[in-house]
N, C-alpha and C positions, 0 to 999 in steps of 0.2 A: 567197837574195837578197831583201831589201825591195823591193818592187812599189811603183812610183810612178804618180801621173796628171796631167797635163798635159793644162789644158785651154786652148783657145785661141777666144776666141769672137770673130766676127769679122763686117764690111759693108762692101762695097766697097772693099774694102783691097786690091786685086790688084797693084799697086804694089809693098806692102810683102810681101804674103804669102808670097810663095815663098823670102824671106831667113826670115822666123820657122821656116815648116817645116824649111828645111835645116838651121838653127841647133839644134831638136830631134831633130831626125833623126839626127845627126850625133853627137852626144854618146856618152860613150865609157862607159856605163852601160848595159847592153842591157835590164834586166826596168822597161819601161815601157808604158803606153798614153798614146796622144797622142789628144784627143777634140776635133774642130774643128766649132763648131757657129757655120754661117752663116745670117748672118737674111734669105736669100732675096736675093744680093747679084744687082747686072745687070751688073758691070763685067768680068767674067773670070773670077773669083774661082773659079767654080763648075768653069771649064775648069781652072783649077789642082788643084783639087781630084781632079777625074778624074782627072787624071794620075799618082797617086801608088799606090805600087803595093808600100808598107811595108807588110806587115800590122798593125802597131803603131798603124799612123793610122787613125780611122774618123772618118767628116766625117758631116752634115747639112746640107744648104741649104736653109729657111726661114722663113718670114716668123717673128718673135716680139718679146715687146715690152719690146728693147731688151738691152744688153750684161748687165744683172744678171739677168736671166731667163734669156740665154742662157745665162751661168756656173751657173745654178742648174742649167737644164738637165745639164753635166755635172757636178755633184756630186752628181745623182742617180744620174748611169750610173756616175761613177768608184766604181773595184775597189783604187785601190792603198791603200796604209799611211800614203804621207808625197802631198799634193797642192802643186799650184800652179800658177799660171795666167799667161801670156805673152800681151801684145793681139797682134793679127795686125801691128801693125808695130811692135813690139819683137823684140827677141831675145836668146836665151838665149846665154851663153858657154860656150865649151867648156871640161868638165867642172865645169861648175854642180850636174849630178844628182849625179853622185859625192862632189861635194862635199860635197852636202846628205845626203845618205843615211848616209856614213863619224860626222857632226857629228851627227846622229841617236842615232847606232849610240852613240857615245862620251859622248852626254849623255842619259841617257833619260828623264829629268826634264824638261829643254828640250819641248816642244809649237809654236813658230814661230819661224823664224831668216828674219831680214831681213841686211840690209845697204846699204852703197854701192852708188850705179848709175853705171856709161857713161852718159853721155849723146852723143849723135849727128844731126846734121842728118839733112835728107829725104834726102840723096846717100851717107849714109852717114858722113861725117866728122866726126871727135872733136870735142865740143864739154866746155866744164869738166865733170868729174865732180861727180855728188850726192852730196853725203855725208848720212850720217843718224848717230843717235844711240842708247846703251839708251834701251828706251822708257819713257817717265815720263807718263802720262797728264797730272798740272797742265800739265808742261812742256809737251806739243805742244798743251793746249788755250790753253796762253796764249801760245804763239808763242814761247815760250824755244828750242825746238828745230824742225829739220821734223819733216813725220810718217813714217810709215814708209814708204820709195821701193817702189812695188807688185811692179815687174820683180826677179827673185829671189828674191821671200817663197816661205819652204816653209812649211807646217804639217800636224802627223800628224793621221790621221782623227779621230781621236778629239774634235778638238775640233767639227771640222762636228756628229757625232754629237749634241755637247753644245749646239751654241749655234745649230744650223741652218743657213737658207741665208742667203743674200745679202740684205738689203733692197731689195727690187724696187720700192719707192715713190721710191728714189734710182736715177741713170743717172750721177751724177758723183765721189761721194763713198761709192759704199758699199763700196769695200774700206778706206778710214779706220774707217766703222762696225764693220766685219766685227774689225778689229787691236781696238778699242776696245772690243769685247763679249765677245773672247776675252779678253782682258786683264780684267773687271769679274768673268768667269765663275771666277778664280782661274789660266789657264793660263798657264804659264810663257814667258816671250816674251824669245830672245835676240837681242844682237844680234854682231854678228861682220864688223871691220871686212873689204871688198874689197870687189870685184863681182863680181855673178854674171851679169849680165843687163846689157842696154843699151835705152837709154827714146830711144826715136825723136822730136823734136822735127820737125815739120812744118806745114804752113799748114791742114792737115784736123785734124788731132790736138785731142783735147776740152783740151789744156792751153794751146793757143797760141787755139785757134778759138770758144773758151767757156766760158776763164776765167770771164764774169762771170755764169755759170751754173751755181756752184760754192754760190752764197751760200744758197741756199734749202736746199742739199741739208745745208751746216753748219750753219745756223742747226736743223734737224732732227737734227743729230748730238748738241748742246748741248741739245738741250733733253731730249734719249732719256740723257743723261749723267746730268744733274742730278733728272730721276724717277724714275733705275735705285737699290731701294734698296739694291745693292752699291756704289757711288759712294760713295768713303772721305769723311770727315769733311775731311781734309785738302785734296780738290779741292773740296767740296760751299765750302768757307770762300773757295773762287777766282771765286766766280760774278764780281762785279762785274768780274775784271778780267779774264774769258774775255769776257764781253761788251762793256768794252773794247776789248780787243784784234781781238775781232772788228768792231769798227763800224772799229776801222783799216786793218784787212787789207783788208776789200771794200770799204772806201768809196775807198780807193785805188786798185782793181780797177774799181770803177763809174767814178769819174774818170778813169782812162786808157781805158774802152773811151766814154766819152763819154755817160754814161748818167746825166746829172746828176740825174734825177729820183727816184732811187736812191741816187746818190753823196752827196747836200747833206745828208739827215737820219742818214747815218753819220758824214760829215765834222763835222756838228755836236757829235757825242757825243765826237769825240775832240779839241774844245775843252776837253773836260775831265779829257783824259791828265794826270797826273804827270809827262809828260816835256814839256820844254819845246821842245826839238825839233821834237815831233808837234805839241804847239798851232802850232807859226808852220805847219810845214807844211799842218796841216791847212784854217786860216786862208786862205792863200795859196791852197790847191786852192777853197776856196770862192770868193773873190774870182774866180779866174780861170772860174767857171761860167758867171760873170755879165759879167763886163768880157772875157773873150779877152785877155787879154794873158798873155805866155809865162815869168813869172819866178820859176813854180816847179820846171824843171826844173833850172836855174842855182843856185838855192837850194841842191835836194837835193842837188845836186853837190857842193857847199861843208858840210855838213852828215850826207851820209849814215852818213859813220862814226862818227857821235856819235851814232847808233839804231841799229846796226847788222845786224844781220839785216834787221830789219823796214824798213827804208829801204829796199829791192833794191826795182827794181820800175819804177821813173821811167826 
């Protein structure tokens, strides 16, 4: 059997933790290790942990700095062939390992298999599924597609070995980095539509609680893109309109968490979209920085399917 590793890095998640364990625990693939590395949580988490009495599972509880470090942590310790990694409040679906291991076995060319995610509120209940796409570097840096859904990604060793750990200078974005250097490095990246996993949406969660703490860690991804000199000629000719697209994404993102000091000099840059759409839109978010008045969400409403992706968000 192919030997897998499961890491789960985790703080103060006590909440959600004991659904992630069981979720791995449970899976109907037995040659695994599950590596749970907590950063010194105070909320329970650590009584969870005692409790468990798999020998599969081996935990640590503490202090470190922060969720990429942690993960590094276990891609030092992990032993298996094929890795991947679940937050403490996501979870894995049943027969995700197997899945991933047989799709291995049958593509040996393949090096990372992503897919669609669950999505789910904090109580547990279906919320729209994620979809995702093959991955196409231009495409996810200019927002043609999303990027790769974290929950479910596998990848075999071989590529840690070649491209290392985590970027631990990021806490938001560095499993985007991670897709995007194995991808630069030549490894082959599929993608396969279902899900294997489900992505917890809640009021603590880094997607709901600091979104607009995304933008530093992208603007760092772009710029390690465009001086990688493996970065094909084809995206290197996208600069202007990854940058762009990004002063749209987060200037949108600064505008709804109310961060106008931040939002005004993005919203400015995409006065000068191609799409005519985003000009009014973006226009209307500036205005309203300044006057308070409410008639850009009304707008988007009447408009958002004439930008489509990129309009979600209001």
């Amino acid at each position: 059997m192919t030997r897998m590793t499961i890491i789960t890095p985790s703080y103060n998640q006590a909440a959600y933790l004991p659904a992630t364990i069981a979720s791995v625990l449970s899976q109907d693939y037995a040659d695994f290790e599950y590596l749970i590395f907590d950063g010194g949580s105070t909320d329970g988490s650590v009584a969870i942990l005692r409790a468990q009495t798999d020998p599969r599972l081996k935990w640590v509880s503490e202090k470190d700095g922060g969720q990429s470090h942690a993960l590094n942590n276990g891609l030092r310790a992990a032993t298996g062939e094929i890795i991947t990694y679940i937050n403490s409040d996501d979870t894995l679906l049943p027969g995700a390992l197997r899945f991933a291991v047989a799709y291995f076995a049958a593509h040996p060319d393949a090096d990372l298999l992503h897919g669609d995610c669950d999505a789910i509120d904090a109580a547990g209940a279906p919320m729209p599924m994620m979809t995702s796409a093959p991955f196409a570097l231009g495409a996810m840096l200019t927002g043609q597609h999303p990027n790769i859904h974290q929950p479910g990604t596998f990848w075999r060793r071989r590529v840690t070995e070649a491209i290392g750990a985590f970027d631990e200078a990021m806490q938001f974005s560095f499993d985007a980095d991670y897709w995007i250097r194995a991808s630069l490095a030549g490894f082959r990246i599929d993608y396969v539509p279902g899900t294997r996993a489900q992505y917890r949406f809640h009021d603590a969660s880094k997607s709901v609680s600091q979104t607009d703490r995304f933008y530093d860690d992208w603007c760092r991804i772009v710029e390690k893109v465009f001086a990688d000199s493996a970065t094909p000629d084809s995206v290197l000719r996208l600069r202007a309109e990854v940058d762009t697209q990004t002063a749209w994404t987060f200037g949108k993102i600064m505008w709804r968490y109310r961060r106008y000091d931040v939002a005004r000099p993005l919203l400015l840059r995409s006065l000068r979209s191609p799409r005519l759409t985003r000009r009014l839109m973006a226009a209307l978010m500036l205005i309203e920085t300044v006057t308070g008045t409410r008639l850009t969400k009304i707008v988007a409403a009447v408009f958002s399917r004439a930008d489509g992706y990129q309009m979600s968000g209001f």
